[in-house]
C-alpha positions in Angstrom: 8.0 16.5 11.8 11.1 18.4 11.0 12.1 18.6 7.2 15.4 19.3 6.2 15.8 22.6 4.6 17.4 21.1 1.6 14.4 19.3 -0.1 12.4 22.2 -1.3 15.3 23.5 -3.3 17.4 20.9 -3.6 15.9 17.8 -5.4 19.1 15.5 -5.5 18.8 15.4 -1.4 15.5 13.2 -2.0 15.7 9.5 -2.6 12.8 6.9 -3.3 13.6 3.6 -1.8 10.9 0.5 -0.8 9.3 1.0 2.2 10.6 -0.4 4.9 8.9 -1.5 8.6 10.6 1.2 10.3 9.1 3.6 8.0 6.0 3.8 9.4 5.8 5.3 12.0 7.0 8.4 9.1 4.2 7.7 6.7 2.0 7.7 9.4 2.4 11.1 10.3 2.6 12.2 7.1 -1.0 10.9 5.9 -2.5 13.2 9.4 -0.4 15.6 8.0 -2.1 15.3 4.6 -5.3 14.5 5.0 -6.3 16.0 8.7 -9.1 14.8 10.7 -9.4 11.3 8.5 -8.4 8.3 9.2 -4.4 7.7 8.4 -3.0 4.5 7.3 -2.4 1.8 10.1 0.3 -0.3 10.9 -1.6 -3.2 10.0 -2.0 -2.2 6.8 1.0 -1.1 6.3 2.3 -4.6 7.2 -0.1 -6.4 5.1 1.0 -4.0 1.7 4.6 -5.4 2.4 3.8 -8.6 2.6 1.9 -8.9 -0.1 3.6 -6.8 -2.8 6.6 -5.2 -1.4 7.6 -3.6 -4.6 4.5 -1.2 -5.1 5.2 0.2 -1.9 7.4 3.5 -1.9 8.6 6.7 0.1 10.8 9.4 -0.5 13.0 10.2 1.9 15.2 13.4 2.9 18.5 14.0 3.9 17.6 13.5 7.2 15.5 10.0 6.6 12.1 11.6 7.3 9.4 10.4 5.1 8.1 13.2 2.7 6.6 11.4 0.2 4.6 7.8 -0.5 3.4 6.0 -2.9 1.0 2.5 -2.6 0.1 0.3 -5.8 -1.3 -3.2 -6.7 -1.9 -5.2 -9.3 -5.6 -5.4 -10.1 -7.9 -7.7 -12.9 -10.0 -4.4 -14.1 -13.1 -6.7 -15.2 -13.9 -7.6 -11.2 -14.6 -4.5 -10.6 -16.9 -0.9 -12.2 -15.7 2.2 -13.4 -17.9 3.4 -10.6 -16.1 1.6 -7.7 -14.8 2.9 -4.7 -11.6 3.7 -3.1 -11.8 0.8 -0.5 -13.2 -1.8 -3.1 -10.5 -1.0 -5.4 -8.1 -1.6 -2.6 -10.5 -4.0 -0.1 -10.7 -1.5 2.7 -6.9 -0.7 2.5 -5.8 -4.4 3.0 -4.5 -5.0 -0.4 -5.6 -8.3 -0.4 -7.5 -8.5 -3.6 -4.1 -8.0 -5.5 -3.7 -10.5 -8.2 -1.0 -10.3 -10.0 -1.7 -13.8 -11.6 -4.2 -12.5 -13.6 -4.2 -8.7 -13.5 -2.7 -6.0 -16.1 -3.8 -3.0 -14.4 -1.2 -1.2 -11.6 -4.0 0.5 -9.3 -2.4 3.5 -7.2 -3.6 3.6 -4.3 -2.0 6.1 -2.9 0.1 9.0 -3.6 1.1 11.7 -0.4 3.9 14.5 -0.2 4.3 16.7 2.7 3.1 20.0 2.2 6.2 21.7 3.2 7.9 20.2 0.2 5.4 20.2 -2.2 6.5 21.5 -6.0 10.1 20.7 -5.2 10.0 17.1 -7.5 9.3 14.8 -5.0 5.7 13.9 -6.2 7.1 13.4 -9.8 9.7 11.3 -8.5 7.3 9.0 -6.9 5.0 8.8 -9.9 8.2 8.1 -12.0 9.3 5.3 -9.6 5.4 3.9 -9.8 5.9 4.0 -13.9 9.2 2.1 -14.1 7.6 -0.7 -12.2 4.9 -1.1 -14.4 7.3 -1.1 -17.6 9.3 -3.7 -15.4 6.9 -6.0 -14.9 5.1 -5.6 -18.6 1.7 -3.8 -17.3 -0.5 -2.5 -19.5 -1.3 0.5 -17.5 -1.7 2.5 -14.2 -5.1 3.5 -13.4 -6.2 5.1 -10.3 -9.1 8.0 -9.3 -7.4 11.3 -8.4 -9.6 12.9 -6.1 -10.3 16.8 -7.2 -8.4 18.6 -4.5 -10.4 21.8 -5.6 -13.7 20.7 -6.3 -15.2 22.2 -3.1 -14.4 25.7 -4.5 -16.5 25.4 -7.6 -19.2 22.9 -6.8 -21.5 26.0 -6.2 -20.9 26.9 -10.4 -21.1 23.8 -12.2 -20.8 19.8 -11.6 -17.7 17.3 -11.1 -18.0 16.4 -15.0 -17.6 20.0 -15.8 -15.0 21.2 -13.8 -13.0 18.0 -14.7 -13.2 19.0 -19.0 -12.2 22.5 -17.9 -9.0 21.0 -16.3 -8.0 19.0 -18.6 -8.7 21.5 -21.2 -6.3 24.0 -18.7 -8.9 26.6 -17.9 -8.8 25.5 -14.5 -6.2 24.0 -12.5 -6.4 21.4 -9.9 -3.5 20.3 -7.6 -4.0 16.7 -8.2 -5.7 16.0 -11.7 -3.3 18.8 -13.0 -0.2 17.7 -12.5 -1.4 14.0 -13.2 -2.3 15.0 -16.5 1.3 17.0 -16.9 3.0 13.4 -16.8 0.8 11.8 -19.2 -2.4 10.6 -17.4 -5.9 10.8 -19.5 -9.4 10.9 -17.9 -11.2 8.1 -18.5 -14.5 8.9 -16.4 -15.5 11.1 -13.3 -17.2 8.9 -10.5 -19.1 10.2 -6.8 -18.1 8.7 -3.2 -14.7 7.9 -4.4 -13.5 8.9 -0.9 -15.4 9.2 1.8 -13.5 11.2 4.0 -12.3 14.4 1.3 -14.2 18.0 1.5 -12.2 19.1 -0.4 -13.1 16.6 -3.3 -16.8 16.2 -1.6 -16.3 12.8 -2.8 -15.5 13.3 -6.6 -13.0 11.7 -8.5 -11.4 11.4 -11.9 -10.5 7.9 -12.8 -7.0 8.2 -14.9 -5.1 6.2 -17.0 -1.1 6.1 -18.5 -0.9 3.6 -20.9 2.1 1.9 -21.3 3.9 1.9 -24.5 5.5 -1.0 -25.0 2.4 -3.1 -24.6 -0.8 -0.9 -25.3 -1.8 -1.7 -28.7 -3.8 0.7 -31.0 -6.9 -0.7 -29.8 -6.2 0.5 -26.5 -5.3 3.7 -27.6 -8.8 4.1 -29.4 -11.3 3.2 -26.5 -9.3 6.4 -24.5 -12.6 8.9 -24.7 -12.5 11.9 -25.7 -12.2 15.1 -22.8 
């Protein structure tokens, strides 16, 4: 994959658009690019996303078209499902088909990926921007989803997932994902095992984290946020 030199410096050259069929043969490559040795995303399911809720699909694209960022979301009903629940039941094995946005106030990302050549250059906060104005445009409540702890694998030896998460979000520690997550106003709402089951680097762990939208979240909703 060739990236154009403008992207890490120049943030203007990156556009997020809907994903599109011929786009992915681009995202793809850039999931084995991201996560090496698991499985990527197929075609299939790329396919089914689109058909089933073509708006909460995104990339970011360079001056040169290629795909350097993406972002998956649907709409889920919380109640069917635990605090405890896994990746693929959250997102029936990557199919999307349990999205329901008849009944469901909850915008579950799914997915969130930016090439590592381009990474810290705005294209991740673009794409989490993009995933916030469609929740505010179609009256969400919230985005949850479970960031996986990108450096968990280097501390596990010193203390467990629940304390290595407080230290992050108290800033003592810094993780790639849950860090920045938290920068654009994410809140841990629980740390949960065999999230993924393909991650050393998380060895499983994740933090299950909510933004709250404004114009609907009530006070209540505000309150039952627990303390970290």
């Amino acid at each position: 994959m060739s990236i154009s030199p403008d992207v890490p410096s120049r943030r203007r050259y990156v556009k997020v658009r809907p994903v599109r069929p011929d786009d992915f043969p681009g995202i793809i490559a850039l999931c084995e690019r991201t996560y090496p040795g698991a499985p990527p995303w197929s075609a299939a399911q790329l396919a089914r996303h689109l058909e089933i809720f073509p708006e909460g699909q995104l990339v970011a694209v360079d001056r040169g078209h290629e795909v350097v960022g993406y972002a998956a979301s649907l709409i889920v009903f919380w109640d069917d499902y635990r605090m405890e629940s896994r990746w693929k039941e959250f997102t029936d094995g990557g199919m999307f088909t349990n999205h329901d946005p008849g009944r469901g106030r909850t915008l579950y990302g799914a997915e969130v990926m930016v090439h590592p050549e381009v990474r810290g250059s705005g294209v991740g906060g673009r794409l989490y921007e993009a995933r916030r104005e469609l929740a505010e445009r179609l009256g969400l409540l919230r985005i949850r989803a479970g960031a996986r702890l990108r450096n968990y694998h280097k501390y596990a030896a010193q203390m467990g997932a629940e304390e290595y998460v407080r230290r992050v979000v108290r800033r003592s520690l810094r993780d790639p994902t849950l860090s920045f997550q938290i920068n654009r106003g994410f809140h841990v709402l629980a740390v949960v095992p065999g999230y993924l089951k393909f991650d050393p680097e998380s060895l499983g762990w994740a933090a299950v984290i909510e933004w709250l939208n404004p114009a609907v979240a009530t006070a209540a909703d505000y309150a039952a946020v627990p303390p970290w």
